[in-house]
KOLNU-365366 format. One record per residue (C-alpha): x, y, z; chain. Coordinates in Angstrom, 1 decimal, decimal comma. Layout:
N
REC  px  py  pz  unit
REC  X  Y  Z  A
...
END
This chain:
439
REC  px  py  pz  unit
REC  -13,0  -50,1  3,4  A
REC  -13,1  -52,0  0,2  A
REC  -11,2  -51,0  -2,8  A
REC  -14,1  -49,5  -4,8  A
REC  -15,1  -47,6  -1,8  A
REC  -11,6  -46,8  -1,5  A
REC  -11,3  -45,3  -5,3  A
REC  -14,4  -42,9  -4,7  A
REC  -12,8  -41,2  -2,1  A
REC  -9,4  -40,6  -2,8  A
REC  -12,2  -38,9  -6,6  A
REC  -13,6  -37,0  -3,9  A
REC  -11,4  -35,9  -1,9  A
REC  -9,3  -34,4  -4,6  A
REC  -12,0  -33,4  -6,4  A
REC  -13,7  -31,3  -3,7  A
REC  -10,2  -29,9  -3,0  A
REC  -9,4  -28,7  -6,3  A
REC  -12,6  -27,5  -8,0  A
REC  -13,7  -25,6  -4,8  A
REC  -13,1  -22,5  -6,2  A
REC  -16,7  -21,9  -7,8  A
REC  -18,3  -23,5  -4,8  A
REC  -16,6  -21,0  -2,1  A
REC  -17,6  -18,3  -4,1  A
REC  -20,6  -19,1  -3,9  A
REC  -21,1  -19,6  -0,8  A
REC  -19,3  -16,6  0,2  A
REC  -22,0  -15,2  -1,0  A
REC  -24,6  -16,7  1,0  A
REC  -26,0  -19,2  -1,5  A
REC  -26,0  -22,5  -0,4  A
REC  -24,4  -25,0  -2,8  A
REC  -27,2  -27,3  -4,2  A
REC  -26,8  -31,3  -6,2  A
REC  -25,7  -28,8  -9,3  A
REC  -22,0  -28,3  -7,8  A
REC  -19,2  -29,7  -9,6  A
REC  -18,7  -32,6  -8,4  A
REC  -20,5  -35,5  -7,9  A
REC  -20,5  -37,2  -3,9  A
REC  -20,8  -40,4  -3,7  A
REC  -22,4  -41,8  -0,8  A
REC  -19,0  -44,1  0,3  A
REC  -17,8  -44,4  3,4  A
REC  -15,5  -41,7  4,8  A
REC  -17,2  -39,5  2,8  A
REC  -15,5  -35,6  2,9  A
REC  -19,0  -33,9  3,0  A
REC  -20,0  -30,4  2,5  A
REC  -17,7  -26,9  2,7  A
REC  -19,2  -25,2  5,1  A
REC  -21,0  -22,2  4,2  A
REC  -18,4  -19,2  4,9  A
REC  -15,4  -19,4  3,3  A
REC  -12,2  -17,0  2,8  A
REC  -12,6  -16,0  -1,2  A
REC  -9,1  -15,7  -2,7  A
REC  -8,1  -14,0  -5,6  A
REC  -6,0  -17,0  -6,7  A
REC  -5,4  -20,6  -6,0  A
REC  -2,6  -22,8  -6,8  A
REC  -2,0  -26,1  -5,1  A
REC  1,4  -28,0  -4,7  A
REC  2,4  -31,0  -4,8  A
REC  6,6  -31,5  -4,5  A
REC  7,8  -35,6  -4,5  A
REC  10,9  -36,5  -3,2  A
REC  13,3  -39,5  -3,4  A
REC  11,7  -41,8  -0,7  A
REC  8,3  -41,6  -2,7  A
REC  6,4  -38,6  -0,2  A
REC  5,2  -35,9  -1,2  A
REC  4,5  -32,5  0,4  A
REC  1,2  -31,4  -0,6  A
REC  0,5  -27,5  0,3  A
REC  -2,9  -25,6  -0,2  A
REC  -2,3  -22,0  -1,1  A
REC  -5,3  -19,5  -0,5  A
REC  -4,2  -15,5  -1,2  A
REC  -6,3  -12,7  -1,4  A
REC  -5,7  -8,4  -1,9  A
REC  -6,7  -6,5  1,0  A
REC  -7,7  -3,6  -0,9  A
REC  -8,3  -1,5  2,7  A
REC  -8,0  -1,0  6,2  A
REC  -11,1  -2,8  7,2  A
REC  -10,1  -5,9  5,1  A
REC  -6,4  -5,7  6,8  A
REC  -8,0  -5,8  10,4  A
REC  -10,8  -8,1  9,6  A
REC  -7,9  -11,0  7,9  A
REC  -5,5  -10,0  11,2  A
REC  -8,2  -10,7  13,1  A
REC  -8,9  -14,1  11,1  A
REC  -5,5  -15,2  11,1  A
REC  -4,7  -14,9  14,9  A
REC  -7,5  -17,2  15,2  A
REC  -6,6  -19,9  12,1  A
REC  -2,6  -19,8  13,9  A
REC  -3,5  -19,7  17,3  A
REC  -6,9  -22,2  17,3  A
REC  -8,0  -25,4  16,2  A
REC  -10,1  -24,2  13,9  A
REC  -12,7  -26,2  12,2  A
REC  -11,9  -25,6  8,5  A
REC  -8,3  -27,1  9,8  A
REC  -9,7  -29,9  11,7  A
REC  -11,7  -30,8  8,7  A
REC  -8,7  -30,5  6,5  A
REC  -6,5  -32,9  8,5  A
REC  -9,7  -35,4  8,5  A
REC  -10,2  -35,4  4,7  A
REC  -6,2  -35,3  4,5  A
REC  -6,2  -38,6  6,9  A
REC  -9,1  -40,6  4,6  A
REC  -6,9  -39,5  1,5  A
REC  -4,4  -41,4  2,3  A
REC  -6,0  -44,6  4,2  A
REC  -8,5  -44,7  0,9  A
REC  -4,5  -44,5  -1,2  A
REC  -4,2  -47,6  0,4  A
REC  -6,9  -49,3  -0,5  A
REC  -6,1  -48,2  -3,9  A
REC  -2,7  -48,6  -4,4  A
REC  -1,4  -51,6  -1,7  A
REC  0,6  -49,1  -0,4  A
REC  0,7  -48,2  3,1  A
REC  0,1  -44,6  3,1  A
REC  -0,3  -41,8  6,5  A
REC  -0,7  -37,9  6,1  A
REC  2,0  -36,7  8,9  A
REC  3,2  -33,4  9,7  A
REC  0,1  -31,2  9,3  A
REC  1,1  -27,3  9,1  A
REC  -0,9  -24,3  9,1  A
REC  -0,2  -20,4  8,4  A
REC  -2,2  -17,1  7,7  A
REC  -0,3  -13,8  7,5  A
REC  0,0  -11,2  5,5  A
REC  2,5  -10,2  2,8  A
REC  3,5  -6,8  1,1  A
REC  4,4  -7,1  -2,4  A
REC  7,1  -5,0  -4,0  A
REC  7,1  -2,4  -5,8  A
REC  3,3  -1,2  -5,4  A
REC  3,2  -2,1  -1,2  A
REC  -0,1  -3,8  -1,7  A
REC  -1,4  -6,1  0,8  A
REC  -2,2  -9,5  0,5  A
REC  -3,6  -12,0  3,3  A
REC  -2,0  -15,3  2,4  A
REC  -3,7  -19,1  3,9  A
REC  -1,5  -22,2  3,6  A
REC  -2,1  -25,6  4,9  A
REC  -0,5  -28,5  4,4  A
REC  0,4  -32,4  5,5  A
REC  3,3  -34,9  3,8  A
REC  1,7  -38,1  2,0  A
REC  4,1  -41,3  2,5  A
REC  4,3  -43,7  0,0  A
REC  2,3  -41,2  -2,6  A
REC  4,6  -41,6  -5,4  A
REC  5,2  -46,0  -7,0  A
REC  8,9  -47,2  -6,5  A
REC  10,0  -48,4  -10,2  A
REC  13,7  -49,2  -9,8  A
REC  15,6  -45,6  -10,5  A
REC  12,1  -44,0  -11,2  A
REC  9,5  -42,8  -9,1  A
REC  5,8  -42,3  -10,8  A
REC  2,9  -40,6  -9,7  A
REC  -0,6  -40,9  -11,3  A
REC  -2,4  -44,6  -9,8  A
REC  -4,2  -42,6  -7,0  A
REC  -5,8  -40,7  -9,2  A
REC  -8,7  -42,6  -10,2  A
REC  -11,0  -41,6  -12,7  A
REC  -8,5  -38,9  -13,2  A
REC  -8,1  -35,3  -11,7  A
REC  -10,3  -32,6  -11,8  A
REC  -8,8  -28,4  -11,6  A
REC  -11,0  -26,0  -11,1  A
REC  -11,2  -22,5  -13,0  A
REC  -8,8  -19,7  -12,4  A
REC  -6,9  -22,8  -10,5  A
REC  -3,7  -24,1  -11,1  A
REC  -1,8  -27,5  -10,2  A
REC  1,8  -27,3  -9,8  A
REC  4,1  -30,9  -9,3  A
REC  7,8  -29,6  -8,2  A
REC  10,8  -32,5  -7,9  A
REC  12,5  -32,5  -4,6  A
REC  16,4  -31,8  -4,5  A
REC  17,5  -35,5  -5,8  A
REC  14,6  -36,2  -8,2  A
REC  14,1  -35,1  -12,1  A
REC  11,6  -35,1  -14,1  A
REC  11,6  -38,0  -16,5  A
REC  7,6  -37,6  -18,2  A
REC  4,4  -35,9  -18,2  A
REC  0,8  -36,6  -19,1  A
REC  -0,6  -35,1  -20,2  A
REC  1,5  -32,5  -21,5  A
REC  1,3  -29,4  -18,9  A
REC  0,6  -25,7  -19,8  A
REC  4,3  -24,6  -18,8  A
REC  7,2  -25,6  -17,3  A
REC  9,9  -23,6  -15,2  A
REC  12,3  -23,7  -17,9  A
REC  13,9  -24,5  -20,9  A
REC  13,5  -28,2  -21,2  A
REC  11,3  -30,3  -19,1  A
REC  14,9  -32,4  -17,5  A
REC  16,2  -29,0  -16,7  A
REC  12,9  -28,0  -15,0  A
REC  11,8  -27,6  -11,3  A
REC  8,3  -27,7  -12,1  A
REC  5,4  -28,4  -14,3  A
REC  1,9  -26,6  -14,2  A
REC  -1,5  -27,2  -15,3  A
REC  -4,2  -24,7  -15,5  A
REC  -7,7  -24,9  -15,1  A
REC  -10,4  -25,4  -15,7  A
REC  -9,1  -29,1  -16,6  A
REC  -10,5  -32,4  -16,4  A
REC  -7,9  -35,3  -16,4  A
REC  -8,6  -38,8  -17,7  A
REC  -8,3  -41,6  -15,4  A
REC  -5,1  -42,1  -13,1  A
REC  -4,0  -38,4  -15,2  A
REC  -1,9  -36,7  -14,8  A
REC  1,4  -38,7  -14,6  A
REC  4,7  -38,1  -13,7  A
REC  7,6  -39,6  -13,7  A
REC  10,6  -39,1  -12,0  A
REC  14,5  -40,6  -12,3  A
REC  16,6  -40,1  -9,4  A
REC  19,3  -37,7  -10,1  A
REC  22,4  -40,0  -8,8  A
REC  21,5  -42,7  -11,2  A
REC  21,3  -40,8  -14,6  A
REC  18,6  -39,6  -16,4  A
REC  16,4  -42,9  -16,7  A
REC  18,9  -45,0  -18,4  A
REC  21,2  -46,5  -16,6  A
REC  21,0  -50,5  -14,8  A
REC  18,9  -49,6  -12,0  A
REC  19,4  -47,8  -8,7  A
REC  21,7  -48,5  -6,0  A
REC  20,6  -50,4  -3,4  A
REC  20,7  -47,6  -0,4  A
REC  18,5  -45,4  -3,2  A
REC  16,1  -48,4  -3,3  A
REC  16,0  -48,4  0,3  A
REC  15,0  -45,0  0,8  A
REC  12,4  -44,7  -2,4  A
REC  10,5  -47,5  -0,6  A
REC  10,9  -46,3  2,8  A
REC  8,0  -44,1  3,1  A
REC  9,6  -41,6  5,5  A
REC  8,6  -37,9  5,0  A
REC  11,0  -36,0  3,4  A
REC  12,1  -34,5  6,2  A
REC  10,9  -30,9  5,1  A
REC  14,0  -29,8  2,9  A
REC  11,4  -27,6  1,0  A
REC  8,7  -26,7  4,1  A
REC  6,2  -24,2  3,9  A
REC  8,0  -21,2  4,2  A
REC  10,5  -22,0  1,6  A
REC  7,8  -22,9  -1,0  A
REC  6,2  -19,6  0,2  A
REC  9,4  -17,2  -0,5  A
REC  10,0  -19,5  -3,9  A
REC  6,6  -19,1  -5,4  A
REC  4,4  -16,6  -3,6  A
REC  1,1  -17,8  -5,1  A
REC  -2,1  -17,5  -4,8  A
REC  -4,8  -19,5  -4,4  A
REC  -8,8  -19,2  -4,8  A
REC  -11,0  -21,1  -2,3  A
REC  -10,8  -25,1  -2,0  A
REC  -10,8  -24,9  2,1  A
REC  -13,5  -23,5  4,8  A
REC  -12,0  -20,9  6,3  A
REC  -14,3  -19,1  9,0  A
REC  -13,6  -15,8  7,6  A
REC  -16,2  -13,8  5,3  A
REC  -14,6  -11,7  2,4  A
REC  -15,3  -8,5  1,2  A
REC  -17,8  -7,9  -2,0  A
REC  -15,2  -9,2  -5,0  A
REC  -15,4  -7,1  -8,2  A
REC  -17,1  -7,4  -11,1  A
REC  -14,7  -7,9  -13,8  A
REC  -12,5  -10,4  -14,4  A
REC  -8,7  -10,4  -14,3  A
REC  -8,3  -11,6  -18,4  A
REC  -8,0  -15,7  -17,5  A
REC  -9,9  -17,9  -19,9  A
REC  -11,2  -21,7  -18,9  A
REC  -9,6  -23,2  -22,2  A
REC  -5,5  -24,3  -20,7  A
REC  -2,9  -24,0  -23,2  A
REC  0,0  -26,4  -23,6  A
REC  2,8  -24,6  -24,1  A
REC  5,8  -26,9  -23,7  A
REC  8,5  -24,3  -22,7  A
REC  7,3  -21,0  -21,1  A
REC  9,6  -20,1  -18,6  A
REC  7,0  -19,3  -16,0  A
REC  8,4  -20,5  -13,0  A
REC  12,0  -19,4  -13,0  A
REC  14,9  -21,1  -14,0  A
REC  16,6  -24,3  -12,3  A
REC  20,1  -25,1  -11,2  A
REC  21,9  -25,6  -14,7  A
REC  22,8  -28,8  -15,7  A
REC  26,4  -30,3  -16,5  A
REC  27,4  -30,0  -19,7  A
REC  28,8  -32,5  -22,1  A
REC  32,7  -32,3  -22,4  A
REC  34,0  -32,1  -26,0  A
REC  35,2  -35,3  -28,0  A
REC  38,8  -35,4  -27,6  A
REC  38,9  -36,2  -31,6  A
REC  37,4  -32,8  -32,4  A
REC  40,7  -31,1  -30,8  A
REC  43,1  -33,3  -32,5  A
REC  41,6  -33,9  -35,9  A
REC  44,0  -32,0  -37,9  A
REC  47,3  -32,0  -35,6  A
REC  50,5  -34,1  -37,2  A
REC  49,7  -33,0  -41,0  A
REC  51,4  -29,3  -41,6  A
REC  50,8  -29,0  -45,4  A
REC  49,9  -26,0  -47,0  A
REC  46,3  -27,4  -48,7  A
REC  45,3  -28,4  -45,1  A
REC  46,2  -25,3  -43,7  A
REC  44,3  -23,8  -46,5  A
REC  41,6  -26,4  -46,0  A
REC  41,3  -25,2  -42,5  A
REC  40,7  -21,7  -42,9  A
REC  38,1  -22,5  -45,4  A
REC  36,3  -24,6  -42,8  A
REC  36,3  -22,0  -40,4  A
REC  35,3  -19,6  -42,6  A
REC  32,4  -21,6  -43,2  A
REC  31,1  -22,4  -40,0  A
REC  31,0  -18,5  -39,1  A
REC  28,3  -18,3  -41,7  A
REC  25,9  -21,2  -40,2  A
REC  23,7  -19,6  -38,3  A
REC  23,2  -20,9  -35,0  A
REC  20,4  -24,3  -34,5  A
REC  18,6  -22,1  -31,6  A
REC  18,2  -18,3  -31,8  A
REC  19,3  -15,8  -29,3  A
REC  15,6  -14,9  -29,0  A
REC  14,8  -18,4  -28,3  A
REC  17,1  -18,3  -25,3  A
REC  15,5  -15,9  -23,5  A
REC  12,8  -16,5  -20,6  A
REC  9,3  -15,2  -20,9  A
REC  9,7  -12,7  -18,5  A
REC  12,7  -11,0  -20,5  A
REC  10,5  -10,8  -23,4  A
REC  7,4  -9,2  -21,4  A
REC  10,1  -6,9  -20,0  A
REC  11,5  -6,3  -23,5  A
REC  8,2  -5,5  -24,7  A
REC  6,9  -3,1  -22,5  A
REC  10,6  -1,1  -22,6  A
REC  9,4  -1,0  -26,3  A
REC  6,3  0,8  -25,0  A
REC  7,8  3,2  -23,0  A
REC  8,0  0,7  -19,6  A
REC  3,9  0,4  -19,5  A
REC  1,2  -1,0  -21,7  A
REC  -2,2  -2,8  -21,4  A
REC  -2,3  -6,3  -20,4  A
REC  -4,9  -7,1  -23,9  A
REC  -1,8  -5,8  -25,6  A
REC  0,9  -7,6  -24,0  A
REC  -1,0  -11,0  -24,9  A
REC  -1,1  -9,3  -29,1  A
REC  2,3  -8,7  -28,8  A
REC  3,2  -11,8  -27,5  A
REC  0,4  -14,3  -29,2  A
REC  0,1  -16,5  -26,0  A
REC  -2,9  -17,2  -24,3  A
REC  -5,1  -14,9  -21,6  A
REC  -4,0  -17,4  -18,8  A
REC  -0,5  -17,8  -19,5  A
REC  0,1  -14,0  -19,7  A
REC  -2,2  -13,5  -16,3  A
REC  0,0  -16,0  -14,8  A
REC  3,5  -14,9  -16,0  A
REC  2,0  -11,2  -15,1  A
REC  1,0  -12,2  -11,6  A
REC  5,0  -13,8  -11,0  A
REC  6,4  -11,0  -12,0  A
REC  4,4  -8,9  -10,2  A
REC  5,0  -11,3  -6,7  A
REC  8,9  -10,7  -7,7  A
REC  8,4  -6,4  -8,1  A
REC  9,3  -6,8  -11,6  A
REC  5,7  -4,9  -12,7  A
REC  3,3  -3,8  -11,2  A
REC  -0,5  -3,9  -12,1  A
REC  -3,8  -1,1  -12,1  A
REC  -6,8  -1,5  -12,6  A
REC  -8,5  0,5  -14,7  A
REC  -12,3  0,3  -15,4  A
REC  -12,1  -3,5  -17,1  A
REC  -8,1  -2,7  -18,1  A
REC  -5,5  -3,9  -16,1  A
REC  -2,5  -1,2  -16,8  A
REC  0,7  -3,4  -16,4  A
REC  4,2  -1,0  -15,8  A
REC  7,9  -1,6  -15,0  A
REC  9,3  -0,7  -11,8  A
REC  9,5  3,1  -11,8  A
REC  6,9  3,6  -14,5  A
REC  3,4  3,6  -12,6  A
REC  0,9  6,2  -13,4  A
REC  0,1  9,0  -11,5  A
REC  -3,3  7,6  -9,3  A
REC  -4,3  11,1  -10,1  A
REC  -4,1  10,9  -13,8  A
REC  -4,9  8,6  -16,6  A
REC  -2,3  6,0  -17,0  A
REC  -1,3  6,8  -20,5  A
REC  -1,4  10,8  -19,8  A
REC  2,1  10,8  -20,7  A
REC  1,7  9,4  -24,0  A
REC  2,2  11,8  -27,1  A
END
C-alpha cells in the first residue's frame, strides 16, 4: 500500500468509526445510507466499506483512547443504551449471549477495519504498527439510585507504536490525517496511562477531569467536531522524568517508549468500564434491532464548548507539593528588637486581610456546584434551569448530568420534553407531578 493510499484509510477508518452515530440511526430505521452520509469513501485499497444495515442504536457514544509509556494505546468503543422494558431487557440478553458467545460479524468486521488501521499507520507514520488483544463484552448494568437498566457494548484492540517517541515525551496526532472527525451527541476522550502526564492539547478540549490539565486524567472533546489535519494533538511527558523539562529520559524509559509492546492491560476493559460508565451512540454493526427511540432530544447542542477546567471526569491522584523555601522560615530569627517585633505583627496583620489569589468557590468541582444548586432548590429542579443557574453550555450540563447520574448522585425523569433532575432521596412521586410539592 502506498502512502497516499495509506493516509485515506487510516481518514476512513476513523472517520466511519466516529461519525457513525447519524448513519446507524438511520439505518436502524430501515433507510439505507445513500452518497449523502458523512463521510466521504474513497475508493483505496483496504477500503472499510459499508455499516451493515441493522445496528444496536445507543443513547450515548463515547470512544477511548488511553496511551501509555511504551507508545500503545488502548482504544475501547463504548455503545450504551436504556432498556426502558421487559421486552427490550430480553431482546439485548438475547443479543448479548450471541455478540459474547459468537463470532459475530459486526466483530469480525471490527477487528478487520481495526487490523487496516494500523497497517495503513504504518504507511503513514514509518512506524511498525499491529492491533493485538481484541476484546469484546455486552451486558447489562443497573444504575443507582433509579435501578434503571442499561445494555452496555464495548469492543476494543491495543494499537502498538500509536503514540511518536520524542525523548521524555510521547505525542499523538501524525495518524490523523486530514484531521479527525466526532460525530453529534459523540464524545472523544484521550486518558494517560499510570506513568504518563499530559504535557499539551490541540486543540483545546471541552473539559478536562480536573483542576489543571498536568493534574488531569483525561481530556474530552465533544461533537459534533471536525479537527484540522493531524488534530487533535497530545502530548505527553513521562512522569519519572519531570514535567517536560528535564535533560531527556533515561535510557530503560527510552527503551520501553520505543518498544511497541502493549501495555499489558493495567487499565482493561472492565476497569475503564467501573471508572467511566459511558455511553456510546452507534459507530459499530451490531446485529441487534432497537426499539422505536423518542422523539425529543435529551438538551445536547452540535456547537462543543471549550471550557478549560470543568471537573467532569473526576479528580486525579494529587500531585506533590512544593516544599517551603527554607528563607521564608528563618527571615526574621537572630534580630529580637522591639520595632521588628512590632514590624512583625504588622505584617501579619496584613496578610490576613489579602484575600486569597483563588476563591473557595473556584475550588470546588462542577459536580459540588450542580449539587449545591439543586440543595438550593429543594434537592430537584429542571435540567433548562440547572444550565441558567450555572451559565455553561446544553452539552456540558448533559454530560456532567449523565456522570452523576452513572455515580447515583441524581437521578433524571423525563417529563413531556423536560428532563426533571433530583438528588438522591428527592425523586417525584411517578404518580404525581414532579414539582407537586412545591409551594
Amino acid at each position: 500500500m502506498d502512502r497516499a493510499s495509506g493516509r485515506g484509510v487510516v481518514w476512513l477508518f476513523v472517520g466511519v468509526l466516529l461519525c457513525s452515530c447519524a448513519l446507524a440511526a438511520t439505518t436502524a430505521a430501515g433507510v439505507p445510507a445513500g452518497p449523502a452520509s458523512s463521510v466521504e469513501r474513497p475508493a483505496v485499497e483496504g477500503s472499510l466499506g459499508d455499516l451493515s444495515t441493522e445496528a444496536f442504536e445507543a443513547d450515548r457514544t463515547r470512544f477511548l483512547i488511553t496511551v501509555y509509556e511504551n507508545g500503545s494505546s488502548e482504544w475501547v468503543f463504548r455503545y450504551e443504551q436504556r432498556l426502558e422494558d421487559s421486552n427490550a431487557t430480553g431482546a439485548f440478553e438475547t443479543y448479548a449471549e450471541r455478540f459474547n458467545g459468537e463470532e459475530t460479524e459486526s466483530y469480525a468486521n471490527f477487528r478487520a477495519r481495526a487490523t487496516a488501521l494500523t497497517g495503513s499507520g504504518t504507511s503513514v507514520t514509518g512506524r511498525e504498527m499491529a492491533a493485538e488483544q481484541f476484546r469484546r463484552d455486552a451486558r447489562i448494568e443497573e444504575r443507582p439510585p433509579s435501578g434503571d437498566e442499561f445494555g452496555v457494548v464495548e469492543m476494543s484492540f491495543v494499537w502498538t507504536n500509536f503514540a511518536e517517541s520524542d525523548g521524555n515525551r510521547l505525542v499523538v496526532g501524525d495518524v490523523f490525517v486530514d484531521g479527525l472527525y466526532v460525530g453529534p451527541e459523540q464524545q472523544l476522550r484521550f486518558d494517560r496511562g499510570p506513568d504518563v502526564r499530559f504535557e499539551s492539547v490541540a486543540p483545546d478540549p471541552d473539559s478536562v477531569s480536573a483542576g489543571t490539565l498536568e493534574e488531569s486524567a483525561s481530556v474530552t472533546w465533544l461533537g459534533e467536531k471536525q479537527f484540522t489535519d493531524r488534530r487533535p494533538r497530545i502530548v505527553y511527558y513521562l512522569r519519572d522524568t519531570g514535567a517536560g523539562t528535564g535533560s531527556g529520559a533515561a535510557a530503560g524509559t527510552e527503551a520501553d517508549t520505543g518498544s511497541g509492546a502493549p501495555p499489558g492491560f493495567r487499565s482493561p476493559v472492565s476497569l475503564l468500564a467501573a471508572f467511566f460508565v459511558v455511553l456510546l451512540g452507534i459507530g459499530a454493526a451490531l446485529a441487534y434491532r432497537s426499539r422505536d427511540r423518542r422523539d425529543s432530544s435529551d438538551g445536547l447542542t452540535d456547537e462543543p464548548t471549550h471550557t478549560e477546567t470543568g471537573a467532569v471526569e473526576g479528580t486525579s491522584p494529587p500531585t506533590e507539593q512544593p516544599q517551603p523555601a527554607s528563607e521564608t522560615t528563618g527571615s526574621a530569627a537572630g534580630t529580637g528588637s522591639a520595632a521588628e517585633t512590632g514590624g512583625a505583627a504588622a505584617a501579619e496583620e496584613t496578610d490576613t486581610n489579602v484575600p486569597p489569589a483563588v476563591s473557595e468557590a473556584e475550588l470546588r468541582s462542577d459536580e459540588e456546584l450542580v449539587v449545591d444548586l439543586l440543595e438550593d432548590h429543594g434537592g430537584r429542579m429542571k435540567q433548562v434551569d440547572i444550565v441558567d443557574g450555572t451559565e455553561w453550555s446544553k452539552s456540558k450540563v448533559s454530560m456532567l448530568l449523565s456522570e452523576m447520574e452513572d455515580d447515583g448522585v441524581i437521578s433524571k425523569l423525563r417529563v413531556g420534553r423536560e428532563n426533571i433532575v433530583s438528588l438522591a432521596g428527592h425523586e417525584p412521586d411517578a404518580a404525581g407531578s414532579p414539582f407537586d410539592d412545591e409551594g
